[in-house]
N, C-alpha and C positions, 0 to 999 in steps of 0.2 A: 342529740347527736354529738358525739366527737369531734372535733373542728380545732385546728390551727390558720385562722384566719394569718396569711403573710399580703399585706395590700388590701387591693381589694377581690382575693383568691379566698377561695373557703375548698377543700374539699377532707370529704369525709365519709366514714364505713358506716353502711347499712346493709342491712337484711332482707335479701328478696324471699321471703317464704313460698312454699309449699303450699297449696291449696290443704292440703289433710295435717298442715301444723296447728302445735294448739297454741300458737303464739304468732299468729300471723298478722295479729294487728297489732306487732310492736315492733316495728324496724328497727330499732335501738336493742330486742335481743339478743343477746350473745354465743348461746350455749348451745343452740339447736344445729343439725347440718345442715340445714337447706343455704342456700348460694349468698355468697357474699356479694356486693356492688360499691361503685363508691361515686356520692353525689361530689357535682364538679361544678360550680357558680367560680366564673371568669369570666372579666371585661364585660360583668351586664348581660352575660349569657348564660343558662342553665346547660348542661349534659350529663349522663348517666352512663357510668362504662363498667365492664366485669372486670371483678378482682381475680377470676379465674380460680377462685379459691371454695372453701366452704367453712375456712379457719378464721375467725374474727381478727387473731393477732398475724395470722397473714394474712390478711384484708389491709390491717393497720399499714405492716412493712410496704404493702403497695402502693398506699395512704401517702408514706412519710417518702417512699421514692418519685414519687409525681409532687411532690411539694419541691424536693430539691430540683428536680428538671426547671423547675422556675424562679429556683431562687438566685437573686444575679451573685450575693455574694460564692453561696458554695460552686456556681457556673466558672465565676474569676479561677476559685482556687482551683479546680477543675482542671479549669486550663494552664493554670501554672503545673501544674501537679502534670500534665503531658506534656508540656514545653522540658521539664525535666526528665521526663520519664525517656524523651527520645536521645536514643543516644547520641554522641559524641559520634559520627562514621564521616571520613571522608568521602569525598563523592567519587573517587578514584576506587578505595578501594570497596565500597557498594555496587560499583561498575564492576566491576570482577569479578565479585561474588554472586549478582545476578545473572552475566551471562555462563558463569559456572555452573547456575542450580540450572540449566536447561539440558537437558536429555532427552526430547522425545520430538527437538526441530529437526528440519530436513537440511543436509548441508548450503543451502544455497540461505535458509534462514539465516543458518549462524551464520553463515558471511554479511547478510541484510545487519544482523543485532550487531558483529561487531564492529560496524561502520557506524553503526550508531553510538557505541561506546566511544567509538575515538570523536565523534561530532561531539559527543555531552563533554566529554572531557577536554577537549581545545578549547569548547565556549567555556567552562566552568574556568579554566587558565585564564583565558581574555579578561574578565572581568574581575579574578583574583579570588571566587570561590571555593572554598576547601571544603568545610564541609554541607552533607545533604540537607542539614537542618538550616543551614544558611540562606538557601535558594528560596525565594519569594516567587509568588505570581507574577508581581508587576517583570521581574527578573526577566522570567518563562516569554512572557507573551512580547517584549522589547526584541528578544532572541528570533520568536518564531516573526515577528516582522520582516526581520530584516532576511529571512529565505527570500532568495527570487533568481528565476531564469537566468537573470541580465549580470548575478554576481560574477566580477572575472577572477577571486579568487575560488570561490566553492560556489558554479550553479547546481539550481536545484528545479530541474521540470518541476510542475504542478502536482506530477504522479508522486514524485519521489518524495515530496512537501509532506503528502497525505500520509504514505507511508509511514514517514519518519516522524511526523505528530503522534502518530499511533504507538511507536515505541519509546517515545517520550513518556506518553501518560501513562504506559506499561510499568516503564521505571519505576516513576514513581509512585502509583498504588502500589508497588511491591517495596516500596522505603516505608511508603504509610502501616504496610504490614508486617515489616520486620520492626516499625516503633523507631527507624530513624529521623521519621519527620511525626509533627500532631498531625497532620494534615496534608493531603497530596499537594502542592504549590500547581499540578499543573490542570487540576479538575476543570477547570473555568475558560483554559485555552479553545478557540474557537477550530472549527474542522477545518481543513481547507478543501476549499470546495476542487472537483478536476472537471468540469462540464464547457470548460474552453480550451483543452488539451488539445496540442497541436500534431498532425502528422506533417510528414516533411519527407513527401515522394520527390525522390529524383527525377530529371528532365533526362529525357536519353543524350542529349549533351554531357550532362553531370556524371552521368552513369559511363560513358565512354573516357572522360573525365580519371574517374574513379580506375578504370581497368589499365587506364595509360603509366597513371601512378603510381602501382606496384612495379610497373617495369624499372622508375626511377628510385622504387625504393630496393629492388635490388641494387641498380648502380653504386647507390651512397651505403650500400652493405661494409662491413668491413672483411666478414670473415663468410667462407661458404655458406655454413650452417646457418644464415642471417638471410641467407637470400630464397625468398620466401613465396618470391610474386608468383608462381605460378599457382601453388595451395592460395593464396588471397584469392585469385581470380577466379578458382573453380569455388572456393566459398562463395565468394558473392553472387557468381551464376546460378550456385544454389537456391542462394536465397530471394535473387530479384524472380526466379521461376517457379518457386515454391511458396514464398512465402513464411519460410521455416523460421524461428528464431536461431540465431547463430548456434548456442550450445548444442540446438541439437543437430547440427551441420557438423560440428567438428566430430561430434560423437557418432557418426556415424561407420557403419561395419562395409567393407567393400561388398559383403553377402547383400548388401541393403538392394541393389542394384543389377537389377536382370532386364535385359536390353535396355527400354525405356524407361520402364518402370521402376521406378524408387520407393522404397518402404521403408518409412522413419520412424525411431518409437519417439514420443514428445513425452518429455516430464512436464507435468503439471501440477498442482495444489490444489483442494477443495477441503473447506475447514482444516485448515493447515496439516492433512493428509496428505501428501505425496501420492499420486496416481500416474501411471505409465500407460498411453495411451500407444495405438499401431495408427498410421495412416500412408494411403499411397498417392503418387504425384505419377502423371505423366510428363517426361521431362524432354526438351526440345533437344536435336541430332546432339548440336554444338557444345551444351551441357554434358550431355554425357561424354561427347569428345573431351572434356576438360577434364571430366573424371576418371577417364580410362588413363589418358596418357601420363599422370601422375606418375614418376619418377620416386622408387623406393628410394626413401632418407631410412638409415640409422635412426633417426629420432621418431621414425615412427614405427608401430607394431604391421607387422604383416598381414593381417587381417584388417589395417585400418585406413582410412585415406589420409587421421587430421591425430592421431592418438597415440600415443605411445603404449598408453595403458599401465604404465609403469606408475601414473599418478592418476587419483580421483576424475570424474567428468568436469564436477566445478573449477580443479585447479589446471585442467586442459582450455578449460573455458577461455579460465581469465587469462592464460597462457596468450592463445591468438588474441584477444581484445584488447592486449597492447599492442600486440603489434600492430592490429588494427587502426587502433588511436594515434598511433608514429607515422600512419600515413596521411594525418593531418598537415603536415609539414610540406607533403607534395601536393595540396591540394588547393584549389582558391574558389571553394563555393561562397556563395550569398545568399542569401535568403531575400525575400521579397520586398523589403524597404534599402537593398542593398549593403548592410552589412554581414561580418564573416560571417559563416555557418559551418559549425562544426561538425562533421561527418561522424555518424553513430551506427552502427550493422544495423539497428533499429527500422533505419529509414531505405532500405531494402524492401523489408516486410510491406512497411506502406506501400513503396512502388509496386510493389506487388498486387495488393489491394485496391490502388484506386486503378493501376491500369485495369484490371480490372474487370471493375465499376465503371471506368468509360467505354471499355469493348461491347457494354452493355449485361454484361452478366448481372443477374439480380445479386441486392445484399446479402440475401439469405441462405444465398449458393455461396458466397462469398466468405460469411458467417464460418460456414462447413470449412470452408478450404484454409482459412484460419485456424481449424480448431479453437474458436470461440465457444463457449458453453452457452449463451444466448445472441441472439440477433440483435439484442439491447446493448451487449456491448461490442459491437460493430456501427450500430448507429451513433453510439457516441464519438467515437473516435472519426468517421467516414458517412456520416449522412451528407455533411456538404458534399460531399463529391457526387451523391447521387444525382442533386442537384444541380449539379455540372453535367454529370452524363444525361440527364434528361434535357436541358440546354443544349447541347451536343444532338443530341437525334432530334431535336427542332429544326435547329440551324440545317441538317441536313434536310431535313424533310421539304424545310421551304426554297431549300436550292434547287431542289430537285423539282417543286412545282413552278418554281421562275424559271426551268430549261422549258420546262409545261407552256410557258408563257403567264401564265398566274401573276399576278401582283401584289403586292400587302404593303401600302401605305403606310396603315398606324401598327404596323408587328412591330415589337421590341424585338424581332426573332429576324426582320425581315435582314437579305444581305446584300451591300450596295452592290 
């Protein structure tokens, strides 16, 4: 046999013959077609693998390319040989030219990638990184530590953590394959998990709260066109009775809207397809009293309640969600260990949801009224509350049998 012993590694070309060769009992062979192999003794182990060939001197080249996969010194040069090979790119302008090669997201994508571009690119500043080839794991996963809810300069829910991990390692497999890095720095970063995401239904306290607060944010308006509180309030009665997400509240058509009844399209994503969905709401007098009496602006299209239409739905979006966010300023919620809590159109939706869940509506009806794509992702977000609503029709149920006269000693349910 052939052999370049390196160590204690042997591998080398033989010949698997053909039952009807006339040379089938000489593995050592050369000249015949039949199948080439190559015996492989490593670490005190035997194995036999196909050269895929039937050419002895490409047996050999298969031979001598499984030698150097194991050899440390050609592995070193190797890797010197890609540590050079990657380029020189700043991590600026890699950011650029990534979210440039993208052509086939949906606008609300690129707004997601370019918030990501400006997160990589502020951390890569804090720390003094220029270029891609600079950035280390240990770097990456220091970074991805420090994400958390409780940041008061940049929080980050759980959801948005996940998210933004995900176009992290995007980045960077696409550095690994444009040859600015040997290697992704961010392969090894851990997911983050979201199985403790929080919803954060308002108290109809909060929510009356909330309706008062646009009236003072017209007050501290400076100019007409700033005074907004009446559009705020029929948004939000949208949304704490619908359940809609904001976007698709503002984008809504006055056609949507025939007596009670509401007919919304929802964008949504599936394999990062953009799909337009139709649904309808029956909606309480009051709401639609907030919708009728809506006062034409200038700023809006005639056909719309929340639109101009003069710009995109995402940039209408983000339009109201500041102003949304400015009524932070007239508000003084808390959350349940008693510090601030930051009011998000989000937390509509939920109020929507768990109330509900405790009127007694099953999840899976609930699910629908969502437009959830499964019942799994309703549960995650809103199984406690089921659990509350089932505690809920105990509690009644035992009150109603102590009017009975009934008694329950050891209930956890019973009520003094």
């Amino acid at each position: 046999m052939t052999e370049e012993p390196l160590a204690s590694l042997t591998i080398a070309v033989f010949t698997r013959h053909s039952v009807n060769c006339t040379k089938r009992n000489d593995p050592q062979w050369k000249r015949c077609k039949c199948r080439k192999s190559l015996y492989i003794r490593e670490g005190g182990k035997t194995r036999y693998m196909s050269a895929k060939t039937r050419s002895w001197d490409e047996a050999e080249r298969v031979a001598r390319a499984e030698r150097d996969k194991r050899d440390p010194v050609k592995l070193a040069l190797q890797q010197i040989s890609a540590k050079r090979k990657a380029q020189t790119k700043p991590i600026g302008a890699a950011l650029d030219q990534w979210l440039a090669g993208m052509k086939t997201q949906t606008p609300t994508s690129i707004a997601a990638y370019k918030g990501t571009v400006r997160r990589i690119k502020r951390w890569a500043d804090s720390i003094g990184v220029v270029n891609v080839r600079d950035v280390t794991p240990g770097m990456l996963d220091e970074w991805r530590s420090s994400w958390s809810p409780e940041d008061p300069a940049d929080p980050l829910a759980l959801t948005t953590q996940a998210a933004l991990l995900i176009r992290v390692r995007s980045f960077f497999a696409w550095c690994e394959g444009m040859d600015f890095v040997a290697k992704s720095p961010a392969k090894l970063l851990k997911a983050v998990t979201t199985n403790d995401s929080r919803t954060w239904p308002l108290t109809p306290a909060q929510f009356d709260e909330l309706l008062a607060a646009t009236e003072r944010f017209d007050v501290d308006a400076r100019y007409e066109s700033a005074r907004v509180g009446q559009w705020l309030r029929a948004i939000f009665l949208v949304q704490r009775w619908t359940g809609l997400r904001v976007g698709d509240v503002v984008s809504l058509p006055k056609s949507a809207l025939h007596g009670n009844r509401l007919t919304a399209s929802i964008q949504k994503k599936r394999n990062r397809k953009p799909l337009q969905s139709r649904v309808e709401f029956v909606l309480p007098d009051h709401v639609v009293q907030a919708l009728r009496s809506l006062p034409r602006r200038d700023e809006e299209h005639a056909d719309h309640f929340f639109w101009s239409r003069a710009c995109s739905e995402l940039v209408n979006t983000n339009k109201w969600v500041r102003k949304i966010d400015r009524l932070n300023a007239f508000l003084d919620f808390k959350d349940e260990q008693g510090r601030p809590l930051e009011f998000r159109s989000h937390m509509l939706r939920d109020t929507f949801a768990v109330e509900m869940l405790l009127a007694g509506v099953p999840i899976e009806h609930v699910s629908r009224l969502l437009t959830h794509e499964s019942v799994a992702t309703t549960e995650r977000y809103y199984a406690k509350w089921t659990a509350r609503r089932k505690q809920h029709l105990e509690e009644m149920a035992v009150a109603a049998m102590q009017r009975m006269g009934a008694s329950f000693r050891n209930s956890a349910a019973s009520i003094a």
